[in-house]
PDB file of N, CA, C, O and CB in Angstrom:
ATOM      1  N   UNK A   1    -195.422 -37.095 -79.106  1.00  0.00           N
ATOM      2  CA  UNK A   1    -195.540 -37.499 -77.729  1.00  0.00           C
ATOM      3  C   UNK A   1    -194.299 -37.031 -76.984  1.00  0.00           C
ATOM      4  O   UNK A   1    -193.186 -37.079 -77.506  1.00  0.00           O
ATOM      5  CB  UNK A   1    -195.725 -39.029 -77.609  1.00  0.00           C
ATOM      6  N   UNK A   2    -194.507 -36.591 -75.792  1.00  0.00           N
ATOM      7  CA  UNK A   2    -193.631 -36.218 -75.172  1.00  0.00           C
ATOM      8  C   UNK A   2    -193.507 -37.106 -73.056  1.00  0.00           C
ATOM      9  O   UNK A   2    -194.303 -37.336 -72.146  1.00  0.00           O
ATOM     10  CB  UNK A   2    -193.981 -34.491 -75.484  1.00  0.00           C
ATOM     11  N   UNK A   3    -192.789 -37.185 -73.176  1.00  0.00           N
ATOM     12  CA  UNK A   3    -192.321 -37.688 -71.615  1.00  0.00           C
ATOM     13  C   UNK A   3    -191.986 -36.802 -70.683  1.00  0.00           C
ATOM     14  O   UNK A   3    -190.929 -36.232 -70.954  1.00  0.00           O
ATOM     15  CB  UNK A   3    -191.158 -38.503 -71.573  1.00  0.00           C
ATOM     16  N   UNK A   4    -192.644 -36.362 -69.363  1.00  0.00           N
ATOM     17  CA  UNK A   4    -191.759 -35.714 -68.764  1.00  0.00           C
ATOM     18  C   UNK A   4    -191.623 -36.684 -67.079  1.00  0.00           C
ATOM     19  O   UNK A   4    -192.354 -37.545 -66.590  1.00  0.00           O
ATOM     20  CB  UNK A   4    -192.307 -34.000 -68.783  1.00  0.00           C
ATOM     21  N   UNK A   5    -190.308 -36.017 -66.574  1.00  0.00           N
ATOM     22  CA  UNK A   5    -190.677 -36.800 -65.487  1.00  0.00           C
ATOM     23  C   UNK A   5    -189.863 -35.670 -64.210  1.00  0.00           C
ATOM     24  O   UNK A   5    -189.075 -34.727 -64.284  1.00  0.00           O
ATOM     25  CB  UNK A   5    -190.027 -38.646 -65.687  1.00  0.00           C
ATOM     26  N   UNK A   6    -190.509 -36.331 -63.188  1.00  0.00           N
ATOM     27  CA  UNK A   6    -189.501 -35.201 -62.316  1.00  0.00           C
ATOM     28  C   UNK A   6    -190.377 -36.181 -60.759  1.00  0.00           C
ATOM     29  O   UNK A   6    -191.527 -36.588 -60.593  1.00  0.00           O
ATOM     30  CB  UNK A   6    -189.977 -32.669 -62.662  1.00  0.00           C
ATOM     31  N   UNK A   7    -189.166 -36.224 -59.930  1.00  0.00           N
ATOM     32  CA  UNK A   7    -189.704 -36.704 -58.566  1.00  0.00           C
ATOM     33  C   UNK A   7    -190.323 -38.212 -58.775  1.00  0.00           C
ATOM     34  O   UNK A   7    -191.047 -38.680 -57.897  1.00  0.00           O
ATOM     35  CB  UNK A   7    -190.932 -35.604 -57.977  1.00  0.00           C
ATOM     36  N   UNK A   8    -190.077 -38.816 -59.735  1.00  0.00           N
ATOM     37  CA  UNK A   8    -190.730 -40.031 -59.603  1.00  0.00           C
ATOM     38  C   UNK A   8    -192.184 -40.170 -60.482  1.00  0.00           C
ATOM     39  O   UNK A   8    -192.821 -41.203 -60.690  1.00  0.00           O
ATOM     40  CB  UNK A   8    -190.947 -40.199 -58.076  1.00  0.00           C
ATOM     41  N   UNK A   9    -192.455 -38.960 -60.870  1.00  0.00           N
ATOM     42  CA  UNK A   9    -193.618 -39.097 -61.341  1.00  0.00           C
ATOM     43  C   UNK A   9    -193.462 -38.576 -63.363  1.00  0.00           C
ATOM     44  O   UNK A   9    -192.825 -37.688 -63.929  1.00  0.00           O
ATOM     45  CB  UNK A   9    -194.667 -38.044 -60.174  1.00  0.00           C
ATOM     46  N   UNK A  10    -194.499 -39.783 -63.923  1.00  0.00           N
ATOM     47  CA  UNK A  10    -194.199 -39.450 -65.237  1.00  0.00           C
ATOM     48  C   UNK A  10    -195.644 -38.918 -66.039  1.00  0.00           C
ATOM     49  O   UNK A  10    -196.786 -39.345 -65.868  1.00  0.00           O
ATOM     50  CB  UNK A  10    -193.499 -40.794 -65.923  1.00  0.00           C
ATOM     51  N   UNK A  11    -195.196 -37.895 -66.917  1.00  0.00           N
ATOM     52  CA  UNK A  11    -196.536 -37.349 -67.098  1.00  0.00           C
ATOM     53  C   UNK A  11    -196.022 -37.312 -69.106  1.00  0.00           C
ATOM     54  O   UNK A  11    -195.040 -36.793 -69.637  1.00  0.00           O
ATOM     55  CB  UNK A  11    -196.939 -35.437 -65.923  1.00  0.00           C
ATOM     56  N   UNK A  12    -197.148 -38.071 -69.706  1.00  0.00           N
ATOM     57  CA  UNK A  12    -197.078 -38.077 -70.639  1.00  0.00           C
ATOM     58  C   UNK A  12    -198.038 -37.374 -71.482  1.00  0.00           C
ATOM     59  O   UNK A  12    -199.266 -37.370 -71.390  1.00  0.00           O
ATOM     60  CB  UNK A  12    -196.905 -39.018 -70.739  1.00  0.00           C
ATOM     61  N   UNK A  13    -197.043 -36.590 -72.583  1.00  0.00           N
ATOM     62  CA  UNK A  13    -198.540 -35.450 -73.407  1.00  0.00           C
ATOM     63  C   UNK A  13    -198.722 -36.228 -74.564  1.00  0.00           C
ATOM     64  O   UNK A  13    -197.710 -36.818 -74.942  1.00  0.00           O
ATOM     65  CB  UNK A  13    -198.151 -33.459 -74.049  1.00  0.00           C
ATOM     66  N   UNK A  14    -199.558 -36.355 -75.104  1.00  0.00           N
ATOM     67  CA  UNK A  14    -199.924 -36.748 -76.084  1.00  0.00           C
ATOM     68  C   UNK A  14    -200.660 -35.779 -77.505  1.00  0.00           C
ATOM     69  O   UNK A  14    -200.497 -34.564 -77.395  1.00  0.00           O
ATOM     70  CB  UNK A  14    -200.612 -37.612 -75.498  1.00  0.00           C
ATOM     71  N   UNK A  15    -201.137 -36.078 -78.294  1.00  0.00           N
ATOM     72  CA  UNK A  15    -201.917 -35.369 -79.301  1.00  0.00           C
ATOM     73  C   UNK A  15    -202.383 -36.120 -80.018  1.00  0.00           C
ATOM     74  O   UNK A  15    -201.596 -37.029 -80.283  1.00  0.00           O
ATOM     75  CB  UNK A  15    -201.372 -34.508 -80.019  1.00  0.00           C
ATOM     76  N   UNK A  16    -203.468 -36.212 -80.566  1.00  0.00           N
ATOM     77  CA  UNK A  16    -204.919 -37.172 -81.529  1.00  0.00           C
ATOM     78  C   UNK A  16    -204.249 -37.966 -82.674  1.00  0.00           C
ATOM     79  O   UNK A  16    -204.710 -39.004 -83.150  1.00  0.00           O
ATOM     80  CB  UNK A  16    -206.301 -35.944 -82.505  1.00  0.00           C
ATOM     81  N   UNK A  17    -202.870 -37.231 -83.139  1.00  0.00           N
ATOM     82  CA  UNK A  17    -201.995 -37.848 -84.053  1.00  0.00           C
ATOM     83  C   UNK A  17    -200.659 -38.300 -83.925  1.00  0.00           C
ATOM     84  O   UNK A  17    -199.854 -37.595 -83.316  1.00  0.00           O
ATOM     85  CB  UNK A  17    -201.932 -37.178 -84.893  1.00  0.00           C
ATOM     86  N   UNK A  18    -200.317 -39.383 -84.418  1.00  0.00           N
ATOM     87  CA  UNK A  18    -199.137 -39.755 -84.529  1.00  0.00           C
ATOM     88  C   UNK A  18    -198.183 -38.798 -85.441  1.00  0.00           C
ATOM     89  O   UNK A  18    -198.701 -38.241 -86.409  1.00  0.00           O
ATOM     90  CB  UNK A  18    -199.242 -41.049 -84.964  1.00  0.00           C
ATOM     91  N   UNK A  19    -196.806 -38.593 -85.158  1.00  0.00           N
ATOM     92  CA  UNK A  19    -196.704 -37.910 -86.082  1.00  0.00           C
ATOM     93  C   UNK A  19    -195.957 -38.072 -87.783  1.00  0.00           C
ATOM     94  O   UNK A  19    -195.381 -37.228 -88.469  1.00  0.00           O
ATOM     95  CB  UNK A  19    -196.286 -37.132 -85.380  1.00  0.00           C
ATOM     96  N   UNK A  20    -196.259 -39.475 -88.042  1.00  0.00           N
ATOM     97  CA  UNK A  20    -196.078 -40.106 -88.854  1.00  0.00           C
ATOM     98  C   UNK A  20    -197.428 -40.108 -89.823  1.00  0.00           C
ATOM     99  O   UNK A  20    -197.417 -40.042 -91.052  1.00  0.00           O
ATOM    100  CB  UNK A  20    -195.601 -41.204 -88.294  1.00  0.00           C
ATOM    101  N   UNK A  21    -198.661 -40.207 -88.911  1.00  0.00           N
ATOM    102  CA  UNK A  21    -199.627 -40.491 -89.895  1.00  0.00           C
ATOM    103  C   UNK A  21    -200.467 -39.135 -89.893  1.00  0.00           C
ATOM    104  O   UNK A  21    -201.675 -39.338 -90.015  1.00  0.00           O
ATOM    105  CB  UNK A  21    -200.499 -41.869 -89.552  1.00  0.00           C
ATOM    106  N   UNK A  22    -200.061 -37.679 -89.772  1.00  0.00           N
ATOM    107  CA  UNK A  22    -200.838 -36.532 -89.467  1.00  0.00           C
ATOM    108  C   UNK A  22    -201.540 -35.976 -90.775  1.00  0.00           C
ATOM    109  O   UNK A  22    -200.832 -35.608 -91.713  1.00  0.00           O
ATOM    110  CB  UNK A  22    -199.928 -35.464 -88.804  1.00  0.00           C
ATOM    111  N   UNK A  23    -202.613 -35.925 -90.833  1.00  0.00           N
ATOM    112  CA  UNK A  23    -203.068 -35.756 -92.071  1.00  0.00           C
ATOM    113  C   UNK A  23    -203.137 -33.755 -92.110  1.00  0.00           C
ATOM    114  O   UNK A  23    -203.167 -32.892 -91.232  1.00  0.00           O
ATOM    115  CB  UNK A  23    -204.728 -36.781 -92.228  1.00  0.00           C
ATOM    116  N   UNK A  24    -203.138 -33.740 -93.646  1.00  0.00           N
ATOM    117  CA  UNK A  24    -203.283 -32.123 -93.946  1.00  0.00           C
ATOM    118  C   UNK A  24    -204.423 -31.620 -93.266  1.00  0.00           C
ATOM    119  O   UNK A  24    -204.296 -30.485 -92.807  1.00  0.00           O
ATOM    120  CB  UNK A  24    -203.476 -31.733 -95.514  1.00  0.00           C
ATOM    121  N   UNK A  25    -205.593 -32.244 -93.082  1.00  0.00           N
ATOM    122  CA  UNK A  25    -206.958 -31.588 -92.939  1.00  0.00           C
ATOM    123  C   UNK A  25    -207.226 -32.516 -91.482  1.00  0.00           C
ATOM    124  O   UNK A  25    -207.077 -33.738 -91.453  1.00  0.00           O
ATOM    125  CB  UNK A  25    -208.223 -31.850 -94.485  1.00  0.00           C
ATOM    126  N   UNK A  26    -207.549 -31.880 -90.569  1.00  0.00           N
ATOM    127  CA  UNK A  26    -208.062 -32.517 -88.985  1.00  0.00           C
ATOM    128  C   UNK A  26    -209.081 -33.567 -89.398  1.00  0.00           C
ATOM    129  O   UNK A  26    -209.879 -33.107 -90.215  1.00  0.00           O
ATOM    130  CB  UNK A  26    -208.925 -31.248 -87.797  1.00  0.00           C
ATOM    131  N   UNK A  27    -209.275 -34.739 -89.104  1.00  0.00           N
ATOM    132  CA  UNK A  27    -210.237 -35.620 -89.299  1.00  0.00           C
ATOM    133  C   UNK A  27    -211.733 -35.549 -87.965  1.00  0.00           C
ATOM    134  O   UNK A  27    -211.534 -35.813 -86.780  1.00  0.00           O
ATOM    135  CB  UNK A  27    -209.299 -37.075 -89.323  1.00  0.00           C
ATOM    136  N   UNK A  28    -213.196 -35.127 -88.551  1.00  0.00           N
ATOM    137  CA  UNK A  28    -213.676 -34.317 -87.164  1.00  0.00           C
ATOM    138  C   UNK A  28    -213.960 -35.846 -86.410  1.00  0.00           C
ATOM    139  O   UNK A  28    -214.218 -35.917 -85.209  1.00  0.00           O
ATOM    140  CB  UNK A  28    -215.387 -33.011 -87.346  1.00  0.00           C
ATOM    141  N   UNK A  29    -213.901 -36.676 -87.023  1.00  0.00           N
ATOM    142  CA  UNK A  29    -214.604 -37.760 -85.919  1.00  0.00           C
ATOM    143  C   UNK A  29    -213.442 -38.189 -85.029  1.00  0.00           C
ATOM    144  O   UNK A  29    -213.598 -38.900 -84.036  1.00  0.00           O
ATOM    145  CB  UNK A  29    -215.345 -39.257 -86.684  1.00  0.00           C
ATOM    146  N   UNK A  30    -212.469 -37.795 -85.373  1.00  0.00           N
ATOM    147  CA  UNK A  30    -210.791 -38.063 -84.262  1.00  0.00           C
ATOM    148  C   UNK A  30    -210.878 -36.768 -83.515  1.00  0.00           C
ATOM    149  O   UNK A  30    -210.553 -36.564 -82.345  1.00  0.00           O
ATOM    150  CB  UNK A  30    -208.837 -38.128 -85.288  1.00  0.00           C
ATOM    151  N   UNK A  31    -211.350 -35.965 -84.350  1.00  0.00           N
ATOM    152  CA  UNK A  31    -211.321 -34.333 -83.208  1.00  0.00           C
ATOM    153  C   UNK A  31    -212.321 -34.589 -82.218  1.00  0.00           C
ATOM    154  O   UNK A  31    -212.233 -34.022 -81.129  1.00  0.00           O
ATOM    155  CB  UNK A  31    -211.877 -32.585 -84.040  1.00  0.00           C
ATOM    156  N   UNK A  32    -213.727 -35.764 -82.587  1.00  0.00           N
ATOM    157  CA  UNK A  32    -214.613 -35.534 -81.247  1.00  0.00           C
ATOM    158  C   UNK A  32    -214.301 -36.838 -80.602  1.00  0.00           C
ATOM    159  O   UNK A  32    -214.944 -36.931 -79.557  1.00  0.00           O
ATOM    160  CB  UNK A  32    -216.390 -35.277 -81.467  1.00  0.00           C
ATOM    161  N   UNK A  33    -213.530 -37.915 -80.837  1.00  0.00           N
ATOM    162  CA  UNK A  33    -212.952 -38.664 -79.624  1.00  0.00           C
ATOM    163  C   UNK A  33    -212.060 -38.011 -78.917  1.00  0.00           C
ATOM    164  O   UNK A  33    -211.800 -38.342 -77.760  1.00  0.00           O
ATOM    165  CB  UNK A  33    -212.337 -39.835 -79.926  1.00  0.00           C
ATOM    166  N   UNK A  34    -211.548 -37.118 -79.458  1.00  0.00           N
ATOM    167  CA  UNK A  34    -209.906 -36.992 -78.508  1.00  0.00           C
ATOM    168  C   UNK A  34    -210.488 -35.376 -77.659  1.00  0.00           C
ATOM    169  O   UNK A  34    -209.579 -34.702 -77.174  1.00  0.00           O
ATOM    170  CB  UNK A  34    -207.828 -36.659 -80.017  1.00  0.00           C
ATOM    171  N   UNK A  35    -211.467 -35.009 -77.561  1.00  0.00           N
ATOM    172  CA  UNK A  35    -212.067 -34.037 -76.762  1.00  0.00           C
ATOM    173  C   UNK A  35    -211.713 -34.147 -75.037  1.00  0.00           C
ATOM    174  O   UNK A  35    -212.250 -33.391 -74.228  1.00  0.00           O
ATOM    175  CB  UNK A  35    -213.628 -34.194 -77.079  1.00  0.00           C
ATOM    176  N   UNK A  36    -211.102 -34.806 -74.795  1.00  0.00           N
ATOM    177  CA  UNK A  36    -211.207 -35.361 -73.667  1.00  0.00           C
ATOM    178  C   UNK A  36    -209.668 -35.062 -72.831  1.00  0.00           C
ATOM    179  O   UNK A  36    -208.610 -34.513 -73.141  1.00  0.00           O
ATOM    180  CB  UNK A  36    -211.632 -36.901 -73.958  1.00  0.00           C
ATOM    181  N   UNK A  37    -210.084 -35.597 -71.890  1.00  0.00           N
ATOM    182  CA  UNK A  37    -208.171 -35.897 -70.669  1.00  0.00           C
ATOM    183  C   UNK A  37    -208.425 -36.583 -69.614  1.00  0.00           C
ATOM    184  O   UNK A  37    -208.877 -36.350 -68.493  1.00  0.00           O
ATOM    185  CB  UNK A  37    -207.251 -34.341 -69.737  1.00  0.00           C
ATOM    186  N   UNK A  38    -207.967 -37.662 -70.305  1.00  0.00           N
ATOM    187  CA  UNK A  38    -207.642 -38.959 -69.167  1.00  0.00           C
ATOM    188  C   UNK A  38    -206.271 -38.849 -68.586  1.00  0.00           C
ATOM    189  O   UNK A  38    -205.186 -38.642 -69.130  1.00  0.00           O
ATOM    190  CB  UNK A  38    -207.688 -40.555 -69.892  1.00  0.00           C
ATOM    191  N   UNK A  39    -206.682 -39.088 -67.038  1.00  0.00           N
ATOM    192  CA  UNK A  39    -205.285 -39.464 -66.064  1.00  0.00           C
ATOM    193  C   UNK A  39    -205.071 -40.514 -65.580  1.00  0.00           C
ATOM    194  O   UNK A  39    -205.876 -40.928 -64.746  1.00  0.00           O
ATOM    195  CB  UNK A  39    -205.097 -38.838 -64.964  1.00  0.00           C
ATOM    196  N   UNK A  40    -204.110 -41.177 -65.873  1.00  0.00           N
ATOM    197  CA  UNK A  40    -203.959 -42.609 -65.849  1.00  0.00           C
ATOM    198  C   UNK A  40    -202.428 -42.452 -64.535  1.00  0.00           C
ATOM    199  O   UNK A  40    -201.404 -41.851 -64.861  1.00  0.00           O
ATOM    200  CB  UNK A  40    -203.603 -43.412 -67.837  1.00  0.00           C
ATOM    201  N   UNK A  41    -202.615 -43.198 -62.929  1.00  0.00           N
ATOM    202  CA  UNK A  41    -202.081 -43.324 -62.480  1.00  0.00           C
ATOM    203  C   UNK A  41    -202.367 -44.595 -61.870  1.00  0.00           C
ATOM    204  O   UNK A  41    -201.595 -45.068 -61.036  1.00  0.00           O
ATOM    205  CB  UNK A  41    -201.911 -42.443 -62.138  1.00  0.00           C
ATOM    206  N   UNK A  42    -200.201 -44.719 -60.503  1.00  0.00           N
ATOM    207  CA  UNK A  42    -201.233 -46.168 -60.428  1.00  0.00           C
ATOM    208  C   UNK A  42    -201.064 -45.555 -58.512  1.00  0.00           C
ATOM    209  O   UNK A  42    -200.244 -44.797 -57.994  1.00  0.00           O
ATOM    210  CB  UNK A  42    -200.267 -48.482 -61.194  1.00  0.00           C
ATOM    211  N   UNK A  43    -202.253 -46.316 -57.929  1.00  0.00           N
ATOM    212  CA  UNK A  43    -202.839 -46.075 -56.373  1.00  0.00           C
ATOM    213  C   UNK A  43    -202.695 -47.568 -55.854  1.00  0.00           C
ATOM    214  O   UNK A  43    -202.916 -48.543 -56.573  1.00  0.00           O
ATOM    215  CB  UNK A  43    -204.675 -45.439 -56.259  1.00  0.00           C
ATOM    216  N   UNK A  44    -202.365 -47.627 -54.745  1.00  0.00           N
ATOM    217  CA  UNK A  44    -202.642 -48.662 -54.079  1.00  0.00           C
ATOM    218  C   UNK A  44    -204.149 -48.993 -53.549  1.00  0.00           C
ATOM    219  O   UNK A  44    -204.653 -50.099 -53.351  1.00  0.00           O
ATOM    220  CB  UNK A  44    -201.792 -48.572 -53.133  1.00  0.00           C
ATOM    221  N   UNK A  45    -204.696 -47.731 -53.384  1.00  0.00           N
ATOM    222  CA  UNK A  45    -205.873 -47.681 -52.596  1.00  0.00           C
ATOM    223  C   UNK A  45    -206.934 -47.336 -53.561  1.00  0.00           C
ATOM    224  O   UNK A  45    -207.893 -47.045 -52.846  1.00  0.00           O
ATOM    225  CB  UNK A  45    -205.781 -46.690 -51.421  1.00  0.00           C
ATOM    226  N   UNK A  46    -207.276 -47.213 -54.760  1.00  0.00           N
ATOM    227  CA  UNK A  46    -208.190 -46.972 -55.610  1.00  0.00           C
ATOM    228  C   UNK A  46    -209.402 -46.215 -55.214  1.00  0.00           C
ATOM    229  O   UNK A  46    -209.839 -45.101 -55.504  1.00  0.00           O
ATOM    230  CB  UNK A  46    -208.485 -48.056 -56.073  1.00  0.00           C
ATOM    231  N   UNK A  47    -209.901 -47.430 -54.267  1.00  0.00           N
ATOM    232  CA  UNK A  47    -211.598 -47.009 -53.725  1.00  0.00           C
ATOM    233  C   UNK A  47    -211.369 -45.796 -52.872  1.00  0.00           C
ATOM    234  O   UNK A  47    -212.222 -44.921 -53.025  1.00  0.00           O
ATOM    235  CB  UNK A  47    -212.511 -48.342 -52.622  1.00  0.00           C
ATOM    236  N   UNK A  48    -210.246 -45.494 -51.857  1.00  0.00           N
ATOM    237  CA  UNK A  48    -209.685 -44.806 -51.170  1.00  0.00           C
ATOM    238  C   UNK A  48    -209.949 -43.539 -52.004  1.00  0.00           C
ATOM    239  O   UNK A  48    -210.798 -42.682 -51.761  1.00  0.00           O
ATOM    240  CB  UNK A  48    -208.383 -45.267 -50.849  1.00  0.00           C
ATOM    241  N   UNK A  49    -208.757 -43.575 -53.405  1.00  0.00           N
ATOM    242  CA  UNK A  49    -208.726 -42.321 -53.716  1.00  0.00           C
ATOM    243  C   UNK A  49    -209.729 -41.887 -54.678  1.00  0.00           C
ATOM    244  O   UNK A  49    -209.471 -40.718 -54.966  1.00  0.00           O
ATOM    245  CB  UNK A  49    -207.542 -42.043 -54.113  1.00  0.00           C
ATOM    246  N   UNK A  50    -210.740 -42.295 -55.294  1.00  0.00           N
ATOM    247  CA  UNK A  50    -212.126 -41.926 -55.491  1.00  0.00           C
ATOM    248  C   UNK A  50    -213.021 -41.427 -54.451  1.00  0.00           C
ATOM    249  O   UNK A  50    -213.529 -40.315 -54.597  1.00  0.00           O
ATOM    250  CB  UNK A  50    -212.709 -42.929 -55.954  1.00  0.00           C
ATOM    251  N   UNK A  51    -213.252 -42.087 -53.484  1.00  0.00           N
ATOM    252  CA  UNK A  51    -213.883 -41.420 -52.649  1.00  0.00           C
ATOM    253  C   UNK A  51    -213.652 -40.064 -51.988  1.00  0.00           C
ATOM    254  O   UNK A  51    -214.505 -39.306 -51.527  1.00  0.00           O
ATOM    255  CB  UNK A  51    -213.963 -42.130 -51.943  1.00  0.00           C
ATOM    256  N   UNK A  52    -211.577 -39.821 -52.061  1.00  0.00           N
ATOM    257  CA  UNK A  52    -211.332 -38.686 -51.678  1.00  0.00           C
ATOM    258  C   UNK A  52    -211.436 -37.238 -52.343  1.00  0.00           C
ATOM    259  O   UNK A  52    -211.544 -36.114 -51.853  1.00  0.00           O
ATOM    260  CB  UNK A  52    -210.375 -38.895 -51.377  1.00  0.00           C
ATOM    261  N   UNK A  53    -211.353 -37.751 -53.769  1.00  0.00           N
ATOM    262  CA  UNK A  53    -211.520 -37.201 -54.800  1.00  0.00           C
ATOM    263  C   UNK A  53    -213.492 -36.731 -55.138  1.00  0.00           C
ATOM    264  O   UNK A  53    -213.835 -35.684 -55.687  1.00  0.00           O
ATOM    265  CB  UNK A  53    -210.724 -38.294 -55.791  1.00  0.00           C
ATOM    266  N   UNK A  54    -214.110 -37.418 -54.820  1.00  0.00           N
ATOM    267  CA  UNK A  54    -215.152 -37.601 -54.708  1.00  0.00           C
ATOM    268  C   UNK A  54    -215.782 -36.412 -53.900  1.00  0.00           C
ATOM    269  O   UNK A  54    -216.503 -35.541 -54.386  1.00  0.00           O
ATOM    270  CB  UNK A  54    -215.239 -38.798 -54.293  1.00  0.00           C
ATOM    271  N   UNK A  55    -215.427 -36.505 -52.698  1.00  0.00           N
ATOM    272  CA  UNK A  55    -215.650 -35.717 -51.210  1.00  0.00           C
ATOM    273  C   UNK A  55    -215.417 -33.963 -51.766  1.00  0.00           C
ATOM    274  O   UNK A  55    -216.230 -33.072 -51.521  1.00  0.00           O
ATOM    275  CB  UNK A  55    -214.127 -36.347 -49.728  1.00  0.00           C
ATOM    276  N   UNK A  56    -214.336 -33.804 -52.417  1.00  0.00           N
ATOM    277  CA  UNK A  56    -213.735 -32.993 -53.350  1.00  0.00           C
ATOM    278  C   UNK A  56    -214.419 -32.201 -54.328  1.00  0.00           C
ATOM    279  O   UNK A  56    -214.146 -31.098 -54.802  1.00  0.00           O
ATOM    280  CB  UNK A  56    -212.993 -33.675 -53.951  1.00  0.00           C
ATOM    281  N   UNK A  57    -215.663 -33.244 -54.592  1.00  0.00           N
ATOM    282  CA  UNK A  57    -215.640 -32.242 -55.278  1.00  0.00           C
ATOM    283  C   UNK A  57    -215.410 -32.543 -56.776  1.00  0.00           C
ATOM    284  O   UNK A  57    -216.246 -32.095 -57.560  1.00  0.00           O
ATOM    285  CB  UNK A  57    -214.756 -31.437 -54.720  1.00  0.00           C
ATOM    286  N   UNK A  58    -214.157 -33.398 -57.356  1.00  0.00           N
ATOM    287  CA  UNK A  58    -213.861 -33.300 -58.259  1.00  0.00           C
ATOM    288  C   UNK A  58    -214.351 -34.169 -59.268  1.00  0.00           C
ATOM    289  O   UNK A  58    -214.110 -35.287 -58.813  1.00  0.00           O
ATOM    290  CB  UNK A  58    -212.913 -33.207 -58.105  1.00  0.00           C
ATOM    291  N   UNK A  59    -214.805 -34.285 -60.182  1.00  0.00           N
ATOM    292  CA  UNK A  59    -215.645 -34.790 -61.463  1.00  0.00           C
ATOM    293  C   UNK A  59    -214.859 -35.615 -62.158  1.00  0.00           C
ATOM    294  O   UNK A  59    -213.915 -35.291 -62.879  1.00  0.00           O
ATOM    295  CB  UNK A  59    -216.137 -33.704 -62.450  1.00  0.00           C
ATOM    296  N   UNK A  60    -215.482 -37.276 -61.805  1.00  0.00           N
ATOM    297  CA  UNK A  60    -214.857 -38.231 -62.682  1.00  0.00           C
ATOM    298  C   UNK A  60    -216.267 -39.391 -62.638  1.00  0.00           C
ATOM    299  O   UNK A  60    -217.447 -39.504 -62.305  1.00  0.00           O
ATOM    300  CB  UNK A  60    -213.122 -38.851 -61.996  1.00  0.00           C
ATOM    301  N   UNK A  61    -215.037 -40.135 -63.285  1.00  0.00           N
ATOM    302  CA  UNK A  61    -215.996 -41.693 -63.688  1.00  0.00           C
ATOM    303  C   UNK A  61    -215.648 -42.581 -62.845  1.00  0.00           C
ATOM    304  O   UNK A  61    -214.463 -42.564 -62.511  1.00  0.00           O
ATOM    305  CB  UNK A  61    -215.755 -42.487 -65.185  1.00  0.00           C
ATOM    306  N   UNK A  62    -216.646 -43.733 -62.177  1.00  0.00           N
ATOM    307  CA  UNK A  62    -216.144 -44.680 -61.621  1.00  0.00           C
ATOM    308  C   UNK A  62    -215.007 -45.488 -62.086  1.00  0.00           C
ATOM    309  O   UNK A  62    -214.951 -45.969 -63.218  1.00  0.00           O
ATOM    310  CB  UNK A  62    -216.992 -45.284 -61.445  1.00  0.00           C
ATOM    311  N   UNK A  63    -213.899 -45.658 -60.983  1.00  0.00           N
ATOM    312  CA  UNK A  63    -212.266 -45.825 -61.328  1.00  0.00           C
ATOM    313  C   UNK A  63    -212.615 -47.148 -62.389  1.00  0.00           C
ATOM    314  O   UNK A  63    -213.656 -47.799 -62.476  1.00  0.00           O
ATOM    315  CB  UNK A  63    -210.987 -46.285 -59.658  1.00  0.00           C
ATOM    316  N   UNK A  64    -211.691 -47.241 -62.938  1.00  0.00           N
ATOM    317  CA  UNK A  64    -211.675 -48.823 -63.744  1.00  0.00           C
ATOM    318  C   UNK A  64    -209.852 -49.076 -63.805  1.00  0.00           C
ATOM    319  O   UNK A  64    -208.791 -48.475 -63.972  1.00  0.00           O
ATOM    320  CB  UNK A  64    -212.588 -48.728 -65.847  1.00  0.00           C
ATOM    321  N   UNK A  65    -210.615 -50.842 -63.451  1.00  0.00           N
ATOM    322  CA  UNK A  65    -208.902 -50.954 -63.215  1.00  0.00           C
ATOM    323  C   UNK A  65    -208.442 -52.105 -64.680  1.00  0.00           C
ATOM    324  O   UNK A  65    -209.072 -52.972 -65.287  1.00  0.00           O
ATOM    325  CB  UNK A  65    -208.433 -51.922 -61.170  1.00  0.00           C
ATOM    326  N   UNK A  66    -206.693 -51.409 -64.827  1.00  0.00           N
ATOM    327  CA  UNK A  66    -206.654 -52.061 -65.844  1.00  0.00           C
ATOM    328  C   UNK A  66    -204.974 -52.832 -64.823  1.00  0.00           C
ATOM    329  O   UNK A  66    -204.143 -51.957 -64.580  1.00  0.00           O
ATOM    330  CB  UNK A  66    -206.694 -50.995 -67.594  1.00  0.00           C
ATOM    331  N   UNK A  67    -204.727 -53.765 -64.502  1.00  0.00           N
ATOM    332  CA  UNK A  67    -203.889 -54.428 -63.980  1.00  0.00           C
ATOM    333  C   UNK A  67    -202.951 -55.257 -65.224  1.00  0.00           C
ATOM    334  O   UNK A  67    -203.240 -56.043 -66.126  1.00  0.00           O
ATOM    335  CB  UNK A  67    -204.653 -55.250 -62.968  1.00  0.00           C
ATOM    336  N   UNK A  68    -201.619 -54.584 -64.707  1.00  0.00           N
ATOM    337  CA  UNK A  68    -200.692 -55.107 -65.071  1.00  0.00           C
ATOM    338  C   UNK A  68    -199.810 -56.118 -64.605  1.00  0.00           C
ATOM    339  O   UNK A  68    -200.198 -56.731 -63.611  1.00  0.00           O
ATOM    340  CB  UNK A  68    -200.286 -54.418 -65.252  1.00  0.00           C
ATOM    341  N   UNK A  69    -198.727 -56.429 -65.087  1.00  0.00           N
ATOM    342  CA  UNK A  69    -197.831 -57.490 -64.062  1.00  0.00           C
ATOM    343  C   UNK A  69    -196.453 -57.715 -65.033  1.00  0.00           C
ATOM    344  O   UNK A  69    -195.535 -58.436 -64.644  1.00  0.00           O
ATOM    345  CB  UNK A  69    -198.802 -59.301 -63.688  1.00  0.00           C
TER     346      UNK A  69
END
């Protein structure tokens, strides 16, 4: 895992394995969950920025919120 940050904003990379538990041989049922790229930010305006995103053009899932504190 790696951290980067610049301007306030943090963008974290990841990979399907830890690198403690990386096995010799790719495991395929971890290769077809991790097919994917989730962007996890946080918005004040949620519905706002789906819809703008939306308008766009751009291809997602209805937002889901996971609230912290």
């Amino acid at each position: 895992m790696a951290m980067l940050r610049l301007n306030g904003v943090e963008l974290m990379l990841n990979n399907m394995y830890e690198d403690n538990i990386r096995p010799s041989e790719p495991d395929q049922l971890v290769s077809l969950r991790h097919a994917d790229t989730i962007i996890y930010f946080a918005c004040p305006d949620v519905d706002g920025a789906y819809a703008t995103l939306s308008a766009q053009g751009f291809p997602q899932a209805n937002p889901r919120l996971h609230i912290t504190e």
